[in-house]
C-alpha positions as CSV (number, residue, x, y, z in Angstrom):
1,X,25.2,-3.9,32.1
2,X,28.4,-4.7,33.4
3,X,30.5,-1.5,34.8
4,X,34.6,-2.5,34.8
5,X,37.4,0.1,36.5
6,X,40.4,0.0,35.3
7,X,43.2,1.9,35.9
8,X,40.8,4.5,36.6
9,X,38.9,4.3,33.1
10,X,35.3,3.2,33.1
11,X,34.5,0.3,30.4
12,X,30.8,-0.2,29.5
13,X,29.5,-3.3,28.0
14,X,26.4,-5.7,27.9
15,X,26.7,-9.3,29.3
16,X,26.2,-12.3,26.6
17,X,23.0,-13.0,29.0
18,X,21.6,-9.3,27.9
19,X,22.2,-9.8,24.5
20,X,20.8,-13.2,24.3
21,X,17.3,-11.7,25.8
22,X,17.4,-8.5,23.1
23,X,18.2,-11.6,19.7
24,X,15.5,-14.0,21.1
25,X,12.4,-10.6,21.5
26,X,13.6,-9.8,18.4
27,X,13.2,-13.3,16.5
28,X,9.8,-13.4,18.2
29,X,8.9,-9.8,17.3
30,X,9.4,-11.0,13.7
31,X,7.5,-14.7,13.8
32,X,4.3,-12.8,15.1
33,X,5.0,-9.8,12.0
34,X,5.7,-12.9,9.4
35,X,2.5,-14.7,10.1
36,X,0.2,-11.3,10.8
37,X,1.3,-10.4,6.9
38,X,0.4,-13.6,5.7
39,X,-2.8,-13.1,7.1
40,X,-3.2,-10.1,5.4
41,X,-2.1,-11.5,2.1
42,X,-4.5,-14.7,2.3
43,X,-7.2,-11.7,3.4
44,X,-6.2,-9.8,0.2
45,X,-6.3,-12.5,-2.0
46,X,-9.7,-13.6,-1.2
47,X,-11.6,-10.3,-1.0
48,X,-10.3,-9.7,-4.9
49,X,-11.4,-13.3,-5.9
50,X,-14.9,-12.6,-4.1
51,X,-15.1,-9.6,-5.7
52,X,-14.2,-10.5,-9.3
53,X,-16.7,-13.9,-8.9
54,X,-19.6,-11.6,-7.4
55,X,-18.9,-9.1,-10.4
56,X,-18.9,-11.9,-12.7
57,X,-22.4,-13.1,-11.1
58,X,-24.3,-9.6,-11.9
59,X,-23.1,-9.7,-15.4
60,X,-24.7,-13.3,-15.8
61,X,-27.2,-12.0,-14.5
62,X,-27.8,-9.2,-16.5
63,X,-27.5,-11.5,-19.4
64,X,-30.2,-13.5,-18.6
65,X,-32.3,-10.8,-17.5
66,X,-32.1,-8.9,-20.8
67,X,-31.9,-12.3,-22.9
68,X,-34.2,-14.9,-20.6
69,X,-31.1,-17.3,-20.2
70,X,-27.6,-17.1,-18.9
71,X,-24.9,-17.3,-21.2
72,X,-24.9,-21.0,-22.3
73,X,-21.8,-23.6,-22.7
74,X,-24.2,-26.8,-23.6
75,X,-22.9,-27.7,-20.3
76,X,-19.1,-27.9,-21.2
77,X,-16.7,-26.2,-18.1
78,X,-15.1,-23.3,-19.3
79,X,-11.7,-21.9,-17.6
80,X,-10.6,-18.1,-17.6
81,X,-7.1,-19.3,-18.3
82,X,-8.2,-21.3,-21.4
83,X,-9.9,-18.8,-23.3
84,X,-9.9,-15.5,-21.3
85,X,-12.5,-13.3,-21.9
86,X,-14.7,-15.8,-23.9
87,X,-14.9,-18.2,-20.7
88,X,-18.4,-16.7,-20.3
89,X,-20.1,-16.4,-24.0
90,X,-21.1,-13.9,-25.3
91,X,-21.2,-11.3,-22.3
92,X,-18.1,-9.0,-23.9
93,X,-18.1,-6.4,-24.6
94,X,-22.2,-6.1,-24.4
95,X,-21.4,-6.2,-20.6
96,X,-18.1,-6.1,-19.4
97,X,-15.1,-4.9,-21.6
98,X,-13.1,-6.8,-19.7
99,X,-13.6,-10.2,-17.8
100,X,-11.8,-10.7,-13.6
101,X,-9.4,-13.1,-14.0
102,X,-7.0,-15.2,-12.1
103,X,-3.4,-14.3,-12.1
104,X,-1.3,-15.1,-9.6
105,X,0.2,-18.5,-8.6
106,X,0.9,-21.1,-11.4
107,X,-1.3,-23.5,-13.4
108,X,-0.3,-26.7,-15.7
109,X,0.1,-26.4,-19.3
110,X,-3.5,-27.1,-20.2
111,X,-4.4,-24.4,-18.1
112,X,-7.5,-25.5,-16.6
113,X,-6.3,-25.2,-13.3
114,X,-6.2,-21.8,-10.7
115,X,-8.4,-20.4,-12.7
116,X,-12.0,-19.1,-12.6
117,X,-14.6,-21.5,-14.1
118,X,-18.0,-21.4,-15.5
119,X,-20.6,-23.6,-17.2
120,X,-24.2,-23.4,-18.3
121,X,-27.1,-25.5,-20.1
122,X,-28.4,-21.6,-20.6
123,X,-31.4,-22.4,-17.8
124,X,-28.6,-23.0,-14.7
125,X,-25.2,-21.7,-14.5
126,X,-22.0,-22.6,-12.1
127,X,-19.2,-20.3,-11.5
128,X,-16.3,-21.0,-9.5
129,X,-13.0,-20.5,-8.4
130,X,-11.5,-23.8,-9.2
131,X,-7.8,-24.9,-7.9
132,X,-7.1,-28.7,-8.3
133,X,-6.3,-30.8,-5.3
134,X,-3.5,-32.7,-7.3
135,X,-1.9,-28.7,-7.4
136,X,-2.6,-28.6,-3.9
137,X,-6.4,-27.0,-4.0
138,X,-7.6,-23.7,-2.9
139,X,-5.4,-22.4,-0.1
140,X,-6.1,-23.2,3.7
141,X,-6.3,-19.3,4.6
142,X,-8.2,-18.5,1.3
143,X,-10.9,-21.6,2.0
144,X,-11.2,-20.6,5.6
145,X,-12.8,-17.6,4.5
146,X,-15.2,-18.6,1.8
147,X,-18.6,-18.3,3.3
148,X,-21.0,-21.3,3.9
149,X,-22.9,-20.4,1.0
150,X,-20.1,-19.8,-1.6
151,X,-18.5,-23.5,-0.6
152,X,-19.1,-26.6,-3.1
153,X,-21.2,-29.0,-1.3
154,X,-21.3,-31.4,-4.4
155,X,-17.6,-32.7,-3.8
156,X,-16.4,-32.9,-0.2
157,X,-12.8,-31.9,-1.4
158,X,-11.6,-27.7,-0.7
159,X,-10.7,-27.5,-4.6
160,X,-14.0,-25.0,-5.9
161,X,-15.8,-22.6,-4.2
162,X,-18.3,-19.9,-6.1
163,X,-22.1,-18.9,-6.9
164,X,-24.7,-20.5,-8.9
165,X,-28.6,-20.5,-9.6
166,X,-30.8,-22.4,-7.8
167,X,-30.2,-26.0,-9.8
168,X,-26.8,-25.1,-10.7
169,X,-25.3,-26.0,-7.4
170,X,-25.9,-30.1,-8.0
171,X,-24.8,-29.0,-11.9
């Protein structure tokens, strides 16, 4: 801080030096806040689609255990965004009123795409979270995440990751 007499009046002021130092721990102050929150988001946005795709796995799994096979497609993929609650068949409202379901971000017109996905020959049974690679597949800080177990292994590509039975995986 520079201290100026004049004419026996005392002027206080900061050199351009000073307030250089103050803008430049500021802009860094907020790069390190802007990325921490987008961690958090990415963390967010993860634990809900774990969540809904675990929840989603009990209630197949409930079906079959009441019925003696999951909810069947004939093999067919079915997305959440295509037919919303009937993407699994036949499990609402016997055991869920309401299906999890992928909202946020966008998805092409046929919407088959960001979405939640599941098929079944009613013995084995996929379910995944699907995002296309073409629409830029499943997010960096979302697939970082995504357990070992829960990761695709039958494409080498970070567009799917979910839960299946024990053939479903190579399904």
């Amino acid at each position: 801080m520079i201290r100026k007499m004049q004419n026996n009046k005392t002027s206080l002021g900061f050199t351009i030096v000073e307030l250089l130092i103050v803008i430049v721990v500021i802009g860094i102050l907020a790069a390190i806040t802007i990325v921490s929150f987008n961690g958090v988001q990415d963390k967010a946005k993860f634990a809900q689609k774990r969540a809904d795709i675990i929840a989603l796995q009990k209630i197949v799994e409930m079906h079959k255990a009441e019925t003696g096979s999951y909810p069947s497609t004939a093999g067919a993929w079915r997305f959440q965004r295509q037919v919303g609650n009937n993407f699994i068949p036949g499990v609402v409202p016997n055991y869920a009123n309401v299906l999890p379901s992928i909202t946020d971000g966008p998805t092409p017109v046929s919407n088959t795409n960001n979405t939640y996905a599941y098929r079944s020959n009613g013995t084995e049974y996929k379910l995944i979270r699907f995002n296309a690679v073409a629409e830029g597949g499943v997010a960096d800080g979302e697939y970082a995440q995504v357990p070992i177990s829960m990761r695709d292994t039958a494409t080498s590509i970070q567009d799917r990751w979910g839960v299946w039975s024990s053939g479903g995986g190579v399904f």
